[in-house]
MDTraj code that builds the backbone (N, CA, C; nanometers):
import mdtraj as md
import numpy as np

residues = "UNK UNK UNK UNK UNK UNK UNK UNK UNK UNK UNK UNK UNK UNK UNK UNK UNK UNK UNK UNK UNK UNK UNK UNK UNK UNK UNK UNK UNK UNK UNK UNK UNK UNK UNK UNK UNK UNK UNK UNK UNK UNK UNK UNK UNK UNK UNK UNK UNK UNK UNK UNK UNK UNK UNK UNK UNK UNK UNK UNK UNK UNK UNK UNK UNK UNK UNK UNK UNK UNK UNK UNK UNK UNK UNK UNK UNK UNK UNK UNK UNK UNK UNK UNK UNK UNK UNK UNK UNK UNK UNK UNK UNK UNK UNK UNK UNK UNK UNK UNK UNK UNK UNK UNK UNK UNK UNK UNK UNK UNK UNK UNK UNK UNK UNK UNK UNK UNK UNK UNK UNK UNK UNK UNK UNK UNK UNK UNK UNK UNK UNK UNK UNK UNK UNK UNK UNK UNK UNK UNK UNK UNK UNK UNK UNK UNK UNK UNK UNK UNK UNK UNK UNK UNK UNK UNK UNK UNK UNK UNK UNK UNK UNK UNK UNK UNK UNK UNK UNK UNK UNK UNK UNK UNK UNK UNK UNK UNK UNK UNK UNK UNK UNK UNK UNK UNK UNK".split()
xyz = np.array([
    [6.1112, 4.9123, 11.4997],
    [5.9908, 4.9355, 11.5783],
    [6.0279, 4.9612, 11.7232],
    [5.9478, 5.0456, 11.8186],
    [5.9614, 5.0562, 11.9325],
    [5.8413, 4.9987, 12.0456],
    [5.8020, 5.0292, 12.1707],
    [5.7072, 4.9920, 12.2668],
    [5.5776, 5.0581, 12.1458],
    [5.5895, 5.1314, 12.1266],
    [5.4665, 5.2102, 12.0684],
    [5.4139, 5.1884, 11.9225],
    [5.4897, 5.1278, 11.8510],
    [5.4448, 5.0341, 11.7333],
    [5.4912, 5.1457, 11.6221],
    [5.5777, 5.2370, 11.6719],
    [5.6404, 5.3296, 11.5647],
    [5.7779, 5.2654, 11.4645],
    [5.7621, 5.2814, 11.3617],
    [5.9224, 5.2988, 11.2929],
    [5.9741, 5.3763, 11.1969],
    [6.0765, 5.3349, 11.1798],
    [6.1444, 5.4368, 11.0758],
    [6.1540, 5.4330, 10.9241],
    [6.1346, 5.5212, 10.8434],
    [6.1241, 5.5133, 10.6804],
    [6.2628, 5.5495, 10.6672],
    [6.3565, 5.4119, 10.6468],
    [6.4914, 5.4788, 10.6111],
    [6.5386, 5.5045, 10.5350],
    [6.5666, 5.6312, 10.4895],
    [6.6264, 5.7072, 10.3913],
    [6.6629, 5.8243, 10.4352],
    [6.8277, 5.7966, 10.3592],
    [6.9820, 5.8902, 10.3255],
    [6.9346, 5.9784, 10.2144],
    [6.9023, 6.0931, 10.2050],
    [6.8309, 6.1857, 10.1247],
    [7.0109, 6.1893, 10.0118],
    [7.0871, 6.1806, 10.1232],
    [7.2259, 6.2303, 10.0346],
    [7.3002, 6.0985, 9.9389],
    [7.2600, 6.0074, 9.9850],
    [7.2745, 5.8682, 9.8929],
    [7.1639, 5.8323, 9.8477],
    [7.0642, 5.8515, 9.8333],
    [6.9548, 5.8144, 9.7568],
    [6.8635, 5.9300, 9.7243],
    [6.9289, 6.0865, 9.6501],
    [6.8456, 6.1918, 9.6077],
    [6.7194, 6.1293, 9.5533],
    [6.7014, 6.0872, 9.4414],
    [6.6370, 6.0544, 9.3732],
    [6.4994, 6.0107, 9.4344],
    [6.5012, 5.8620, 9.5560],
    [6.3894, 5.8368, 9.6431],
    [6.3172, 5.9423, 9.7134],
    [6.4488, 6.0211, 9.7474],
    [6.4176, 6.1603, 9.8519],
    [6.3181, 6.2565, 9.7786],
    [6.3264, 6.2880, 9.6435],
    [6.2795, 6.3384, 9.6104],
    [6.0946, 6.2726, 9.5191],
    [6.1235, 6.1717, 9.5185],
    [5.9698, 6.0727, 9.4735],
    [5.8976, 6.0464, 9.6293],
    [5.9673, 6.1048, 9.7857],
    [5.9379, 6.1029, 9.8972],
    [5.8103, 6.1690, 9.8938],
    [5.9233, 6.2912, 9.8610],
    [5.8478, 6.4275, 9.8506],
    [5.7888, 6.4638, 9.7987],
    [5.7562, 6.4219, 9.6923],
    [5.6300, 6.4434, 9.5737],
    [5.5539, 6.3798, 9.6489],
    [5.5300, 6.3087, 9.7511],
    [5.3758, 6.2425, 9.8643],
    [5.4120, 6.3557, 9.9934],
    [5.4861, 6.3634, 10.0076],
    [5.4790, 6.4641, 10.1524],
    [5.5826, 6.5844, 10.1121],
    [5.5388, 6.6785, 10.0925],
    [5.6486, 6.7796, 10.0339],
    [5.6525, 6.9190, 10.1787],
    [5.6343, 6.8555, 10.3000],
    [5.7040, 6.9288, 10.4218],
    [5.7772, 6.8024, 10.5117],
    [5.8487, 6.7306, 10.3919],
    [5.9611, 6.6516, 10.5057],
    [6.1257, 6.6811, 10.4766],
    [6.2034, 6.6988, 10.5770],
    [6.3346, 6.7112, 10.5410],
    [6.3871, 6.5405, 10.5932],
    [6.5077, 6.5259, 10.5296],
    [6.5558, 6.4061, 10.5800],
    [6.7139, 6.3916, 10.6819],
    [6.7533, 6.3322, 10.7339],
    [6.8592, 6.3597, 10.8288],
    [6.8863, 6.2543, 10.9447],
    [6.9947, 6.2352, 10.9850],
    [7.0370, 6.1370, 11.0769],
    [6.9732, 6.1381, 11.2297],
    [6.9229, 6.0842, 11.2552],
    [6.7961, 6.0408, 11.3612],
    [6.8611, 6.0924, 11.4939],
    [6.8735, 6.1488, 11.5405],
    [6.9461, 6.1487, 11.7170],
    [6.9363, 6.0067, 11.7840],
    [7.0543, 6.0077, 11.8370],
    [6.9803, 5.8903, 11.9635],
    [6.8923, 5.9276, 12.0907],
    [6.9350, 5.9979, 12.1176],
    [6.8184, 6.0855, 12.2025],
    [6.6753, 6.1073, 12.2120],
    [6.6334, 6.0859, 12.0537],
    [6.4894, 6.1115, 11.9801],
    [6.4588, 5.9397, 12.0245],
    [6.4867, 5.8514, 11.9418],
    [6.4658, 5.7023, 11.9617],
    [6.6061, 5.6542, 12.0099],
    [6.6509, 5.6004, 12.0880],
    [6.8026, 5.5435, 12.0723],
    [6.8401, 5.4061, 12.0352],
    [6.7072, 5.3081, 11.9243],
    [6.7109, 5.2362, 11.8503],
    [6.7446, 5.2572, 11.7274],
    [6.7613, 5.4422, 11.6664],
    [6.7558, 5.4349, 11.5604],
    [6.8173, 5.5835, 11.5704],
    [6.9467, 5.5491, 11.6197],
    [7.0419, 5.6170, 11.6439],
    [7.1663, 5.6712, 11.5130],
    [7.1827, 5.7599, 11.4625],
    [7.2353, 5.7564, 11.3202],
    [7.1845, 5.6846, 11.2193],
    [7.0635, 5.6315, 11.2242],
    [6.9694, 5.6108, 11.1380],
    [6.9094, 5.7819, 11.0249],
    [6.9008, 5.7325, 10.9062],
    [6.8657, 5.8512, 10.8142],
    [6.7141, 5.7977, 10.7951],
    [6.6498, 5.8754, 10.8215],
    [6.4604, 5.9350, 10.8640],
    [6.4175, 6.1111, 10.7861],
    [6.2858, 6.0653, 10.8062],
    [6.2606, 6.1885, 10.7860],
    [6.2332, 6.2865, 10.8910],
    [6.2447, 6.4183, 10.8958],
    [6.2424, 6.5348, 10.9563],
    [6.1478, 6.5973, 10.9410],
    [6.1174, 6.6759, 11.0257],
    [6.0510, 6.8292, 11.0404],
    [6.1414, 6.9762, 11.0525],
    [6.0721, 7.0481, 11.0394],
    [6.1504, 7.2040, 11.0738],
    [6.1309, 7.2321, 11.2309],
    [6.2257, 7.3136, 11.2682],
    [6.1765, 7.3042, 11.3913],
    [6.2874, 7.4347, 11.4354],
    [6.1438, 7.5474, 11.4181],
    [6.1756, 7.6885, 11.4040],
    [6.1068, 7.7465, 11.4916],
    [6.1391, 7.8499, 11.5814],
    [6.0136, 7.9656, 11.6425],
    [5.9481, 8.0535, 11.5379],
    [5.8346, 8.1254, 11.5111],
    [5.7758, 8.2068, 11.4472],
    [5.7008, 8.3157, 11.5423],
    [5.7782, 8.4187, 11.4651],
    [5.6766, 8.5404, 11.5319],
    [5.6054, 8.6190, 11.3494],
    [5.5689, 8.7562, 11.4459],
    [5.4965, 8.8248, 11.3227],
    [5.5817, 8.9199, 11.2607],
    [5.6027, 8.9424, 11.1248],
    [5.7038, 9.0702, 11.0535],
    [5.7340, 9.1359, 11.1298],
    [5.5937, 9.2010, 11.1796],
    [5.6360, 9.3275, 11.2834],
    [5.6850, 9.2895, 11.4038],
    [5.7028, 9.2395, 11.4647],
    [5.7906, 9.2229, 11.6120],
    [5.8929, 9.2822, 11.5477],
    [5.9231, 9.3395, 11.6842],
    [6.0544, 9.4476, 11.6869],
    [6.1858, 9.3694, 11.6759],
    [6.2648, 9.3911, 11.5550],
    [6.3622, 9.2990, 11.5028],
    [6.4874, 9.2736, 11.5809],
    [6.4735, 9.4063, 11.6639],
    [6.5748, 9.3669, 11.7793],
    [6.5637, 9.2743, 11.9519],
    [6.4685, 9.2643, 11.9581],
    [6.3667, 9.1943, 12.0255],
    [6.4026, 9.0468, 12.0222],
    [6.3689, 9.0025, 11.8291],
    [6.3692, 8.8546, 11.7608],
    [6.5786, 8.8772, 11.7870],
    [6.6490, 8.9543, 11.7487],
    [6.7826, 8.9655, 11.8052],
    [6.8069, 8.9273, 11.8886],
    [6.7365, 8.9607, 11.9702],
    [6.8461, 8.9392, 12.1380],
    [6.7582, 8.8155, 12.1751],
    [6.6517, 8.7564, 12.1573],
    [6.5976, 8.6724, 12.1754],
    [6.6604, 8.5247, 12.0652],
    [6.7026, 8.5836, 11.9452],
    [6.7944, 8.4424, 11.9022],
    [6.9362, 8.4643, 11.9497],
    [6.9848, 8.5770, 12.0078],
    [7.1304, 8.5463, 12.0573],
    [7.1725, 8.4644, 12.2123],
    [7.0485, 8.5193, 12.2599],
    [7.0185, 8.4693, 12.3990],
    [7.0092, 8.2729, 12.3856],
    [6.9384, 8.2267, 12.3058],
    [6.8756, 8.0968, 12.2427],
    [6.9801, 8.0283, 12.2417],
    [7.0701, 8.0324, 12.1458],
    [7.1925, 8.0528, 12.0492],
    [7.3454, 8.0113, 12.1620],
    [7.3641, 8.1538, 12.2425],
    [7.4411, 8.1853, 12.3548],
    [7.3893, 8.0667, 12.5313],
    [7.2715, 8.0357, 12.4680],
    [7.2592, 8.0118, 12.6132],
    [7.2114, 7.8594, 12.6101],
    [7.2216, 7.7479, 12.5368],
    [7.1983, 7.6619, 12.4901],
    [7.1965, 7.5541, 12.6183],
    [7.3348, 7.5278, 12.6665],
    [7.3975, 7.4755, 12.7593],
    [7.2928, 7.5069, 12.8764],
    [7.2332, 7.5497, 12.9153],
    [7.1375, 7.6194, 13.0582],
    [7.0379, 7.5414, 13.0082],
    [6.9834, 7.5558, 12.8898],
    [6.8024, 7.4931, 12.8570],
    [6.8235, 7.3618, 12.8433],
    [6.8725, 7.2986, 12.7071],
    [6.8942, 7.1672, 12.6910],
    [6.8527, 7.0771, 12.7109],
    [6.8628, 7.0264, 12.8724],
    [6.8505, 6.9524, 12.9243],
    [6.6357, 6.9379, 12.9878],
    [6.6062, 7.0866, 12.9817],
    [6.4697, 7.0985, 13.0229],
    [6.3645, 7.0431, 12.9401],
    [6.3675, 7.0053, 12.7772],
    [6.2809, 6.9100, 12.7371],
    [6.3650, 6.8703, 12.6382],
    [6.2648, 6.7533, 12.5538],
    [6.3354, 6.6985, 12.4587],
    [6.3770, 6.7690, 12.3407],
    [6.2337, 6.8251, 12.3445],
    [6.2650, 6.9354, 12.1555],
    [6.3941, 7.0338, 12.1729],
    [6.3947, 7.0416, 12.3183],
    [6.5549, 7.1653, 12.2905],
    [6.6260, 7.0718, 12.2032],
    [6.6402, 6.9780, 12.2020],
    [6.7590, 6.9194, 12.1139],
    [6.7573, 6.9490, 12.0354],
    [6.6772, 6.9935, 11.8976],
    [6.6742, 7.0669, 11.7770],
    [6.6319, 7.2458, 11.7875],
    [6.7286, 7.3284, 11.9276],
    [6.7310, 7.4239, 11.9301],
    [6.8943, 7.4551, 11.9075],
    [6.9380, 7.4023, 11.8625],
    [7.1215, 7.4533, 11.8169],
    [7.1100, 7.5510, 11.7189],
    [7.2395, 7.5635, 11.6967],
    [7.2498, 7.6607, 11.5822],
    [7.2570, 7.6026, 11.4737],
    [7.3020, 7.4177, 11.5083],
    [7.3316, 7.3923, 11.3250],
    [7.2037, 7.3552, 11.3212],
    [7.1028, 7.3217, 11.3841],
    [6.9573, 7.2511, 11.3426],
    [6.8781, 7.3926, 11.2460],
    [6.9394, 7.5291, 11.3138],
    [6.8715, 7.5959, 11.2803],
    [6.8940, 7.6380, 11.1530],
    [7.0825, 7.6615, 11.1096],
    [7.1174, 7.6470, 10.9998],
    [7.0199, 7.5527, 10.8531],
    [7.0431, 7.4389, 10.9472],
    [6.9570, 7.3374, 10.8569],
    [6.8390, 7.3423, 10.7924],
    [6.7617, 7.4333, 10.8852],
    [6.6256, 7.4474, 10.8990],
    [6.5931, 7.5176, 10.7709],
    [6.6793, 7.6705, 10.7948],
    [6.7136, 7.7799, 10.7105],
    [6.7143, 7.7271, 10.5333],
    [6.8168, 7.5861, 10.5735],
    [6.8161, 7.5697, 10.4270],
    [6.6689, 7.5115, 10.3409],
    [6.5934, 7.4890, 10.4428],
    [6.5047, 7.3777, 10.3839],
    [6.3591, 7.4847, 10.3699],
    [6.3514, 7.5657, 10.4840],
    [6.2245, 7.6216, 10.5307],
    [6.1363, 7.7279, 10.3853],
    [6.0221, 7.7100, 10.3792],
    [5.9475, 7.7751, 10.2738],
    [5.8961, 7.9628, 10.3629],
    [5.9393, 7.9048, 10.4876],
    [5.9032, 8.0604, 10.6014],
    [6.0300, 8.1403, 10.5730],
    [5.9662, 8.2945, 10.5200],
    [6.0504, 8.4077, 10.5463],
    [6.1242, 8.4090, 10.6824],
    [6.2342, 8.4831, 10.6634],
    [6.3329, 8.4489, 10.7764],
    [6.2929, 8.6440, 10.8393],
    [6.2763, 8.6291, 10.9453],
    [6.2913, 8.7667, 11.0839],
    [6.4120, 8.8576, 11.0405],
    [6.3603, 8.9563, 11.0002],
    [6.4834, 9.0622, 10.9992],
    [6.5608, 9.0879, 11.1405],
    [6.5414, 9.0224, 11.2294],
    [6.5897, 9.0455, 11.3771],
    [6.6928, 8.8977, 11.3699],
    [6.6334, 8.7759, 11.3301],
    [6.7359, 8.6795, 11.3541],
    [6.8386, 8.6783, 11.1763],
    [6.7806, 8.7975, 11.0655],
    [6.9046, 8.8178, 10.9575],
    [7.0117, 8.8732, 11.0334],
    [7.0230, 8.9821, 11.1352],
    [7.0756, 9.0694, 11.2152],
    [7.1658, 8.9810, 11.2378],
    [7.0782, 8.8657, 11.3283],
    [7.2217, 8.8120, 11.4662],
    [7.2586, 8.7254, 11.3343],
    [7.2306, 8.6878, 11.2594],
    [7.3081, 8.5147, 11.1595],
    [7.4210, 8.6166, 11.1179],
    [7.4088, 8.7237, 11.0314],
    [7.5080, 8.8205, 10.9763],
    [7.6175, 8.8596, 11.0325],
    [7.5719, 8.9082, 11.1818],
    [7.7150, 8.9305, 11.2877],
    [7.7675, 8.8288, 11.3153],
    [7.7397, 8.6870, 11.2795],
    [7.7945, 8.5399, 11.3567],
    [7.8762, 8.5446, 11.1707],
    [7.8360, 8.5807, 11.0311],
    [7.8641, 8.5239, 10.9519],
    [7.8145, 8.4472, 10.8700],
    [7.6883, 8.3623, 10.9744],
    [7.6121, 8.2780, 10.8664],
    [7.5348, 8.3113, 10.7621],
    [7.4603, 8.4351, 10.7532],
    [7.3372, 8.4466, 10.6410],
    [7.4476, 8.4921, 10.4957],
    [7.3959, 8.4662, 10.4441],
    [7.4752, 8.4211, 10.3410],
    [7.3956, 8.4858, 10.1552],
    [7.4604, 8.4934, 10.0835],
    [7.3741, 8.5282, 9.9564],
    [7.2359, 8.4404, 9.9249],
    [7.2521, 8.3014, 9.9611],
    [7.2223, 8.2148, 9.9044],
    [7.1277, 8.2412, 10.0290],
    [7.1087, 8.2368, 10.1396],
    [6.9774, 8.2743, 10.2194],
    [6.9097, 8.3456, 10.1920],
    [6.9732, 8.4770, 10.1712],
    [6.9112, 8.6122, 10.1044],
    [6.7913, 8.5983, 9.9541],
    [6.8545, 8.5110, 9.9061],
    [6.8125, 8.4646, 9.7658],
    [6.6845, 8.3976, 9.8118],
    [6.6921, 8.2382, 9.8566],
    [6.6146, 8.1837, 9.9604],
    [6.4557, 8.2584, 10.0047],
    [6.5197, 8.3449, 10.1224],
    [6.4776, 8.4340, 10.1377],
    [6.3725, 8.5310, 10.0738],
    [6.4105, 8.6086, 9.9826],
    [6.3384, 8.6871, 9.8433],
    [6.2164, 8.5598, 9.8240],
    [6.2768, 8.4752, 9.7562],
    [6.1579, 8.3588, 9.6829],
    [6.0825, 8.3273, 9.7581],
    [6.1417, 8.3195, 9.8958],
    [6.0200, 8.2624, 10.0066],
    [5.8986, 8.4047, 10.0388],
    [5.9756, 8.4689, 10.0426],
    [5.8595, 8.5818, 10.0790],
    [5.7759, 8.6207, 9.9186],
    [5.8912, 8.6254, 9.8195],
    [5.7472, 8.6488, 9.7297],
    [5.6304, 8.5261, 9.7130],
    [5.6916, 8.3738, 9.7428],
    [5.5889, 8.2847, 9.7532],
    [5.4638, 8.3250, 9.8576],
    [5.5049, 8.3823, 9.9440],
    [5.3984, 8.4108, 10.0325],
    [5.3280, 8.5524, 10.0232],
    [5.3472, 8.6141, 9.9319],
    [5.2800, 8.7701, 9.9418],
    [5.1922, 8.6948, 9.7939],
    [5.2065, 8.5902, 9.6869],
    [5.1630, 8.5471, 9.5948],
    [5.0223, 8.4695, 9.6809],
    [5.0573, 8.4224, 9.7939],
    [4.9360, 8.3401, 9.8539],
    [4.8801, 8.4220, 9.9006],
    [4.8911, 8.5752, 9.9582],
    [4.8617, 8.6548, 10.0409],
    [4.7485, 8.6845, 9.9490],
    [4.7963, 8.7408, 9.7995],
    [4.7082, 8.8075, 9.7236],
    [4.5742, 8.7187, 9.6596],
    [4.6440, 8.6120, 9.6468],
    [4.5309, 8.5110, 9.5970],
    [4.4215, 8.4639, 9.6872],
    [4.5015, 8.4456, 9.8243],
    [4.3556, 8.4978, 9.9002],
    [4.2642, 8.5580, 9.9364],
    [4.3342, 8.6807, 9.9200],
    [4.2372, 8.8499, 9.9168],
    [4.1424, 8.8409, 9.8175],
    [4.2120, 8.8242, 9.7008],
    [4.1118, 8.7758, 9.5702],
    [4.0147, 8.6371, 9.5801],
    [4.0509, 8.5692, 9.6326],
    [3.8886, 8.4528, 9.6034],
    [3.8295, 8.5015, 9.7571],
    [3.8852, 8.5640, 9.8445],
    [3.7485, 8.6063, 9.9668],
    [3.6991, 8.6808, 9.9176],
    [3.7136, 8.7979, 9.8041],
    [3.6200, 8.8858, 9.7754],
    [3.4731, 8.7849, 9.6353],
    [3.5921, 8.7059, 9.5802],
    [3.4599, 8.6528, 9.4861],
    [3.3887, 8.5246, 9.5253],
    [3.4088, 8.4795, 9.6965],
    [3.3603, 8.4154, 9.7937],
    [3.2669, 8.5389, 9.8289],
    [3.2823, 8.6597, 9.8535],
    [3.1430, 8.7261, 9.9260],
    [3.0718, 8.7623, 9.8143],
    [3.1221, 8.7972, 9.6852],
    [3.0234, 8.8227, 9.5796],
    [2.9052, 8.7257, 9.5610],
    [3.0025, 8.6239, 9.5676],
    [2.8674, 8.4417, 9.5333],
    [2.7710, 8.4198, 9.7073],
    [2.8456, 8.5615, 9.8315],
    [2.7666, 8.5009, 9.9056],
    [2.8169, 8.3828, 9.9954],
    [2.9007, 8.3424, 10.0098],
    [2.9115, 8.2069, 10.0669],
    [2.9953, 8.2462, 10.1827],
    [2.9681, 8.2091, 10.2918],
    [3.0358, 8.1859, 10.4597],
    [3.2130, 8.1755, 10.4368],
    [3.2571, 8.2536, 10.4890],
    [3.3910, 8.1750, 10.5208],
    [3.4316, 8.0903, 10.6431],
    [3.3851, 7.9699, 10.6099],
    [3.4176, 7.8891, 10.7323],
    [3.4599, 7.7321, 10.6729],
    [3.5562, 7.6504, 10.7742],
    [3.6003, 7.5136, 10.6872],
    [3.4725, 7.4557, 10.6869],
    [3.3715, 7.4437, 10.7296],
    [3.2573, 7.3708, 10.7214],
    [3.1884, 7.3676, 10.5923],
    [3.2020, 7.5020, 10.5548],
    [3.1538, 7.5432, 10.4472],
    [3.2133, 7.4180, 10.3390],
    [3.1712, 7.3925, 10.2248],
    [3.2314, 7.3000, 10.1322],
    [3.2470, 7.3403, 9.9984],
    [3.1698, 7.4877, 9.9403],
    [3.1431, 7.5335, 9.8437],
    [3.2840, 7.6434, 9.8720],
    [3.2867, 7.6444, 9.9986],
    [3.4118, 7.7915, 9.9938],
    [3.5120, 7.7242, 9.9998],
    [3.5359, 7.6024, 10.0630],
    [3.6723, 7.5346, 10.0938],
    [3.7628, 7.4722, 9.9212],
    [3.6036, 7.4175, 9.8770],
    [3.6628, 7.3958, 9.7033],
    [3.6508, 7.5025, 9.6157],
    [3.6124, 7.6245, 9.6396],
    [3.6623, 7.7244, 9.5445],
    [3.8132, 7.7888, 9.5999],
    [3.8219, 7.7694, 9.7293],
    [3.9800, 7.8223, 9.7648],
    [4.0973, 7.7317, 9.7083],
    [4.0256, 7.5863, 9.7106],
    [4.1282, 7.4808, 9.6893],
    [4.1446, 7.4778, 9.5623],
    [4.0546, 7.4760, 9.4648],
    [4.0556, 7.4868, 9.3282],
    [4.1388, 7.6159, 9.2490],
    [4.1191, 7.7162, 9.3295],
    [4.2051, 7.8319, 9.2767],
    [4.3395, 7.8369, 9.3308],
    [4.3678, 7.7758, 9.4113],
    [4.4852, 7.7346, 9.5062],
    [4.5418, 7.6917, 9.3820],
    [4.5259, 7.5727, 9.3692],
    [4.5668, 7.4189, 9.3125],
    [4.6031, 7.4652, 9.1752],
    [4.4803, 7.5576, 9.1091],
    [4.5171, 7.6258, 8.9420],
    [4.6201, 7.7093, 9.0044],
    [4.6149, 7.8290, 9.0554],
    [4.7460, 7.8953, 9.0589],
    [4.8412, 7.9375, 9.1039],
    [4.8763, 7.8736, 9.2018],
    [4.9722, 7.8586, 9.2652],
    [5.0287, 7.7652, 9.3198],
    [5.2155, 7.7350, 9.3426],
    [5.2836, 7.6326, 9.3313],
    [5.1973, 7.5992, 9.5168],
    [5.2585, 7.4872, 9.4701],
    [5.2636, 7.3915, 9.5977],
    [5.3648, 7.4576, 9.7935],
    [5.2910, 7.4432, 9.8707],
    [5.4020, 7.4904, 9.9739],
    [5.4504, 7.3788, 9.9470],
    [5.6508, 7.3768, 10.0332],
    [5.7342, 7.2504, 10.0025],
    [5.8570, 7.2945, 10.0832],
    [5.9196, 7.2209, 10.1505],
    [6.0285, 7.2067, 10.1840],
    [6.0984, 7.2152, 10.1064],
    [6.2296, 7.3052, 10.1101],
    [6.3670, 7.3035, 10.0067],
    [6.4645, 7.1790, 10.0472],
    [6.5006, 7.0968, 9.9012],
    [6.5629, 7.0186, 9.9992],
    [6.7395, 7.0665, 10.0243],
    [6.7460, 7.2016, 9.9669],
    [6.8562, 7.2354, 10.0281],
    [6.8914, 7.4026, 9.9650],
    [6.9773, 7.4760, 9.9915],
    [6.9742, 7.6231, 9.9032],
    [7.0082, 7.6192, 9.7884],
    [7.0234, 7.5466, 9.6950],
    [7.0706, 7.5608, 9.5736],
    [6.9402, 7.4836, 9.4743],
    [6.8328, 7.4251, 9.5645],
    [6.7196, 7.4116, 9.4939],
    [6.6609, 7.5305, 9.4368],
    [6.6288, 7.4990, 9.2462],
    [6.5112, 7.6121, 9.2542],
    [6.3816, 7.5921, 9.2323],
])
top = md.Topology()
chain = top.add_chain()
for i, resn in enumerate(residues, 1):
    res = top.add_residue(resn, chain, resSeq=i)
    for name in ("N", "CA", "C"):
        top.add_atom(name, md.element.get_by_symbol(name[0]), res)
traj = md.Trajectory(xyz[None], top)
């Protein structure tokens, strides 16, 4: 526990798969990983759970743009750092990490710079593919219940309760769950 009445759920995802994964069947956007001291410095190499902790832009941004903007990031680490806390999970291995876990299509601008460094890899690529067809699968299934949301008439708004449980209900029937990977060789 700290001043603020916070603590830590400790768990080694890599010595205790098994918990890690009955974690995640209750929260399936947590990664797990050794705590910084920096973050709490009570619970310093302590194993916790995680977040992703990625920039996002849109497909279309100009891929050389998302390039020079992750080489710059990347290259220039040492200069920011120190200006807030979250830089600390702006490295390259956090981002690596990230990569392995993240359900978000990866920027054809930051495939560019990982490729010239070496890192993107088959197994991203692969990654990759599944993640984006997971999301062109949500893309379509939404197109489809907003149109038989305006057939029945009904508002698209969260207030609404008749539209929120026909999205959730067709959600829930057909299509998987969003989820954190807990690593690239998950399928």
């Amino acid at each position: 526990k700290n001043a603020y009445g916070l603590s830590c759920v400790e768990l080694n995802a890599e010595v205790d798969p098994e918990g890690a994964r009955r974690f995640r069947e209750w929260d399936p956007l947590v990664g797990f990983g050794a705590i910084p001291g920096s973050v709490l410095s009570a619970l310093d190499g302590k194993w916790g759970t995680q977040g992703l902790n990625l920039e996002l832009t849109h497909a279309r941004e100009d891929p050389q743009l998302v390039y020079n903007l992750a080489k710059w990031l990347d290259e220039n680490y040492s200069r920011y750092k120190d200006l807030n806390v979250v830089n600390l999970f702006r490295t390259r291995d956090w981002l690596m990490k990230s990569l392995d876990e993240t359900f978000i299509p990866v920027h054809e601008g930051l495939k560019m710079y990982l490729k010239d460094l070496g890192l993107w890899t088959p197994k991203h690529e692969k990654r990759d593919k599944k993640n984006l067809a997971l999301l062109q699968r949500y893309i379509d299934a939404y197109d489809k219940i907003v149109w038989q949301a305006d057939d029945m008439r009904l508002d698209l708004i969260q207030e609404n309760d008749k539209w929120v449980k026909l999205w959730e209900n067709y959600r829930n029937a057909n299509l998987p769950p969003i989820k954190l990977w807990a690593n690239l060789d998950e399928e």
